[in-house]
C-alpha positions as CSV (number, residue, x, y, z in Angstrom):
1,X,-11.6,-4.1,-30.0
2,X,-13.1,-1.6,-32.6
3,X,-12.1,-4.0,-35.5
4,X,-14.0,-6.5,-33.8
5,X,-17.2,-4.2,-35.1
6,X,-15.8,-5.1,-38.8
7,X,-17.8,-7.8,-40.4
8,X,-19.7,-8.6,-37.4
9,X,-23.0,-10.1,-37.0
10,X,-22.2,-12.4,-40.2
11,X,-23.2,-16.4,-40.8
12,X,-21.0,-18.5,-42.0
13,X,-22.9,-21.8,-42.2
14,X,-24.2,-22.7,-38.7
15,X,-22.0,-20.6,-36.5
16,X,-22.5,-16.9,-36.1
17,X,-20.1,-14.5,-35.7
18,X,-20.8,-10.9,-33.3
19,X,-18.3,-8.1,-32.3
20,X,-18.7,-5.7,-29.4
21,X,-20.9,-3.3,-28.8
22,X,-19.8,0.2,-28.2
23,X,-21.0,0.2,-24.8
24,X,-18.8,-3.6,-24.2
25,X,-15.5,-1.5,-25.9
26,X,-15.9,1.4,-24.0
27,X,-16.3,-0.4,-20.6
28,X,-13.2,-2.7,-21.3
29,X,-11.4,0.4,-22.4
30,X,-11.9,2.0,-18.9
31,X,-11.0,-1.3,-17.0
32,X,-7.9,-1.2,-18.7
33,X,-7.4,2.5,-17.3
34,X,-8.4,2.1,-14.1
35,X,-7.6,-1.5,-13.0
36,X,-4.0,-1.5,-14.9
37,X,-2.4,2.1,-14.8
38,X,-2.7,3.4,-11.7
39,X,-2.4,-0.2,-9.7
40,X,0.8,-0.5,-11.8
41,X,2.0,3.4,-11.3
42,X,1.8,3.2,-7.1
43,X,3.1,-0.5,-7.7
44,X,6.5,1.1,-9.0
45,X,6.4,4.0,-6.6
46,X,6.5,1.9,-3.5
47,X,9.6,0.2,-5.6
48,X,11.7,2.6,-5.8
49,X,10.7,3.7,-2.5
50,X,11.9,0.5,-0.8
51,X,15.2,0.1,-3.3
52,X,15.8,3.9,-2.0
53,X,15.7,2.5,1.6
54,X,17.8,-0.4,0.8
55,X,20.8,0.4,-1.2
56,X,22.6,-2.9,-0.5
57,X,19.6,-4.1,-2.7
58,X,19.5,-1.8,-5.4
59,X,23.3,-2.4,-6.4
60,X,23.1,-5.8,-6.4
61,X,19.8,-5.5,-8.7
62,X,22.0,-3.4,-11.1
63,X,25.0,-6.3,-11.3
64,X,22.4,-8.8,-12.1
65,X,20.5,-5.7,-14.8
66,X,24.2,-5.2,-16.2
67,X,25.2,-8.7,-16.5
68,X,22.2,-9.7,-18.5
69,X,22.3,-6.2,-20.4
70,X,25.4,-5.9,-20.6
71,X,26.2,-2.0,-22.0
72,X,22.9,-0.8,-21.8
73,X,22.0,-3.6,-24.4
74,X,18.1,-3.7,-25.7
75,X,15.8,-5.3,-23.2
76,X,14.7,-8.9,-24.5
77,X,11.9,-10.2,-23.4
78,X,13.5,-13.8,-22.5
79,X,16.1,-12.3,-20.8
80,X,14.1,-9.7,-18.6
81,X,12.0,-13.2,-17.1
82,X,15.1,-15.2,-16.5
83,X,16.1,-12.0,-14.0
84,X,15.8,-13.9,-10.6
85,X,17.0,-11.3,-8.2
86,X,14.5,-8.6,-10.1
87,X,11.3,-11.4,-9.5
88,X,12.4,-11.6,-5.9
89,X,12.4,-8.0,-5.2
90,X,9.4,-7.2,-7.2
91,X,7.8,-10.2,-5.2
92,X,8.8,-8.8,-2.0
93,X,7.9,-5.0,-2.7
94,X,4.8,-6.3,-3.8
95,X,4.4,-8.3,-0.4
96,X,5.1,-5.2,2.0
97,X,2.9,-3.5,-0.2
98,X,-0.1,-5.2,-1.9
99,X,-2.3,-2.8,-4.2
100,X,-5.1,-4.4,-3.1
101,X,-5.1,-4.7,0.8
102,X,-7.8,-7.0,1.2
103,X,-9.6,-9.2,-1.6
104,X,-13.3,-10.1,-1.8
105,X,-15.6,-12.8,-2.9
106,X,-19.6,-13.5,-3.2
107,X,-20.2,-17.4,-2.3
108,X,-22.3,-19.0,-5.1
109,X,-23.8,-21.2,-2.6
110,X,-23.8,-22.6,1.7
111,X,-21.1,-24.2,2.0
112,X,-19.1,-25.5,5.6
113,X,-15.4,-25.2,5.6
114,X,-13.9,-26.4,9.1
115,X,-16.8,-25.6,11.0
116,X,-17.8,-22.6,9.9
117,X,-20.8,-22.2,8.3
118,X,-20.8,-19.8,5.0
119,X,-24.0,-18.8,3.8
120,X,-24.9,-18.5,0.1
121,X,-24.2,-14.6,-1.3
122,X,-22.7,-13.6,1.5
123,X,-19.0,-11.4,1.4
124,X,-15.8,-13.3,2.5
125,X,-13.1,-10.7,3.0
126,X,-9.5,-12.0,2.4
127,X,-6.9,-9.3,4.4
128,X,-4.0,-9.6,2.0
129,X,-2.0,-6.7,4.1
130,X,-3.0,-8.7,7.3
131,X,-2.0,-12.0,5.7
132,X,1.6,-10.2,4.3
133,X,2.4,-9.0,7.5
134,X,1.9,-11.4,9.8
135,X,4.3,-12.6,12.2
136,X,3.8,-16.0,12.5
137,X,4.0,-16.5,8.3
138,X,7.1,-14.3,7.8
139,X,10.0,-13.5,10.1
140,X,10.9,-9.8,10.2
141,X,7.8,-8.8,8.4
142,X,8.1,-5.1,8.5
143,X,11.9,-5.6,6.9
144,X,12.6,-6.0,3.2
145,X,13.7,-9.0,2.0
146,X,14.2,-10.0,-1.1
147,X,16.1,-13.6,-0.8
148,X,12.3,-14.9,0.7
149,X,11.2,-15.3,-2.6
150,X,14.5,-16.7,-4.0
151,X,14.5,-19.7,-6.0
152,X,15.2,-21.8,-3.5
153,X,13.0,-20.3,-0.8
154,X,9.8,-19.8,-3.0
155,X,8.7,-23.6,-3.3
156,X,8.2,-23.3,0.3
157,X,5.6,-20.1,0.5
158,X,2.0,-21.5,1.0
159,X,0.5,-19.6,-2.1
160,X,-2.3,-18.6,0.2
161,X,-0.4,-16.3,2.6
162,X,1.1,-14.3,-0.5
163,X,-1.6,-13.0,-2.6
164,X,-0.7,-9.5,-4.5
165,X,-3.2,-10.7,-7.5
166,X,-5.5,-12.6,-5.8
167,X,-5.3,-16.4,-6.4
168,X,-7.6,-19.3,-8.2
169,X,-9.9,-18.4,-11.2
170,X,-10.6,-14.7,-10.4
171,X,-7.2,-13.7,-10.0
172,X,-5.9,-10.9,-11.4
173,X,-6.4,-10.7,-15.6
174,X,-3.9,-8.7,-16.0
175,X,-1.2,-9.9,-13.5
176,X,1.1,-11.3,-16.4
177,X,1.4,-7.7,-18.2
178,X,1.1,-5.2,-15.1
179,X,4.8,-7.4,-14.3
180,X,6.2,-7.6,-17.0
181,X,5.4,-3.7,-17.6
182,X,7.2,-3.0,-13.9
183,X,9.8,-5.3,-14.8
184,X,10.9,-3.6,-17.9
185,X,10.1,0.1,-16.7
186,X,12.2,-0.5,-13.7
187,X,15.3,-2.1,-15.6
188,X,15.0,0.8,-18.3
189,X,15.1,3.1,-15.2
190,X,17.7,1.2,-13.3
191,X,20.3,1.1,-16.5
192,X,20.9,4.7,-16.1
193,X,19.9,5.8,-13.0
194,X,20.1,5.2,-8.9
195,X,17.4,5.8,-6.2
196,X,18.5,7.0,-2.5
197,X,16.3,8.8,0.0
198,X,16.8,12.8,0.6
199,X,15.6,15.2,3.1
200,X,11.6,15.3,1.2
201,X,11.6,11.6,1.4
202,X,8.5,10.6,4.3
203,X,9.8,7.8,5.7
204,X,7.5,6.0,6.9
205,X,5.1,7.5,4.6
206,X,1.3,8.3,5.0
207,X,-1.1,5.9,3.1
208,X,-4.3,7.0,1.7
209,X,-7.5,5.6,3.1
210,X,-9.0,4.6,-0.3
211,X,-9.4,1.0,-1.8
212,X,-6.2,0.6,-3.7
213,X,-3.2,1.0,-1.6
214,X,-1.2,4.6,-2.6
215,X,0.6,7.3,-0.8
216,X,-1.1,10.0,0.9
217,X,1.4,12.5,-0.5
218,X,3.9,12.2,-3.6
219,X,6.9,9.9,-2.6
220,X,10.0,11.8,-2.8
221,X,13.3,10.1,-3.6
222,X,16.5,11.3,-5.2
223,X,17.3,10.4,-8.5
224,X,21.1,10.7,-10.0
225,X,22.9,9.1,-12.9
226,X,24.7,6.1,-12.3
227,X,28.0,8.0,-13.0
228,X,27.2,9.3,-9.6
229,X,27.9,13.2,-11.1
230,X,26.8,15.6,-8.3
231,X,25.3,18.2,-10.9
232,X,23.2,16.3,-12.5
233,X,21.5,14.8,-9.6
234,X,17.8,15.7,-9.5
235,X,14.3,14.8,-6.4
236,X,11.6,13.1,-8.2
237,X,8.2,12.6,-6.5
238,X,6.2,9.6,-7.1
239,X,2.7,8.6,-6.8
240,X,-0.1,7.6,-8.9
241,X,-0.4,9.3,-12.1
242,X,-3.1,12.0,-11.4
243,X,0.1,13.7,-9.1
């Protein structure tokens, strides 16, 4: 963004060229911090959380880690996206715990839509916990389920019941890095180490009543080498990054 700055504000026949401002650097700069690092910390917190509940999940997540990284092999990009079982339980963490509980949108102008009457500039709130939750969309709700978002059970998910990034134009920018950030933090994590739940773990824990969906307190989990060596298991808290 600051090279941007370099050799701005230049003409080249017809067509003029203008890099940004420092004002227009230093408010992308804090979008990136605020809209991408802590959405994507608590989004990896209530992961491990919910592979610490379900173990059957978590070792069957590490066969399908240690198959396509086969002895701790480098992580390549090609391979981390063709890692079904991972998309499905990201998808389904991600479900039972969207960052953004509810989504909102400005109508640009009146418009009817089965009836109902919405008035230009006024607020339509989307409840994206409500919509995740919901009984009649998704059997067992409160349970996590990975194989709902399976290959061959995706297809059939109205996208509009399942919004973690929002949907349409103003989705999410950066949905495509925030995954594939969690994607390769949680296989780096998941090469070496297990989750499981210990005595500190809050389960169910306490949310916090702000905008973004995070834990009240820290999330507590064990964390022990995959040799499964007592001595060198450790408790690791997660939350969002100002813990």
């Amino acid at each position: 963004m600051i090279d941007s700055q370099k050799g701005s504000d230049t003409k080249t026949g017809e067509e003029q060229t203008k890099g940004l401002t420092d004002h227009e650097i230093l408010s992308q700069a804090m979008i990136f911090i605020f809209a991408g690092y802590e959405t994507s910390s608590s989004t990896l917190s209530f992961l491990a959380y919910n592979l610490a509940k379900n173990p059957h999940v978590m070792t069957k997540l590490q066969e399908e880690l240690d198959t396509v990284f086969p002895i701790k092999a480098p992580i390549q990009y090609e391979a981390l996206m063709q890692m079904e079982y991972l998309d499905s339980v990201l998808n389904e963490s991600l479900r039972l715990y969207p960052i953004a509980p509810r989504l909102e949108r400005v109508a640009k102008k009146t418009v009817e839509i089965n009836g109902i009457v919405i008035p230009k500039d006024c607020v339509v709130m989307v409840p994206t916990w409500t919509l995740h939750r919901d009984p009649e969309i998704w059997s067992d709700p409160e349970e996590f389920k990975p194989e709902r978002f399976s290959k061959e059970n995706k297809e059939s998910i109205d996208p509009y019941t399942y919004m973690p990034f929002g949907a349409g134009p103003r989705n999410c920018i950066g949905m495509r890095f925030a995954l594939i950030m969690i994607k390769l933090a949680m296989v780096e994590i998941l090469q070496s180490f297990t989750f499981s739940v210990c005595d500190e773990t809050e389960i169910p824990f306490e949310m916090d009543s702000q905008f973004l969906l995070m834990p009240k307190r820290p999330i507590k989990l064990r964390l022990a080498p995959r040799s499964n060596t007592p001595s060198n298991t450790t408790t690791t808290s997660l939350k969002s990054p100002n813990t």
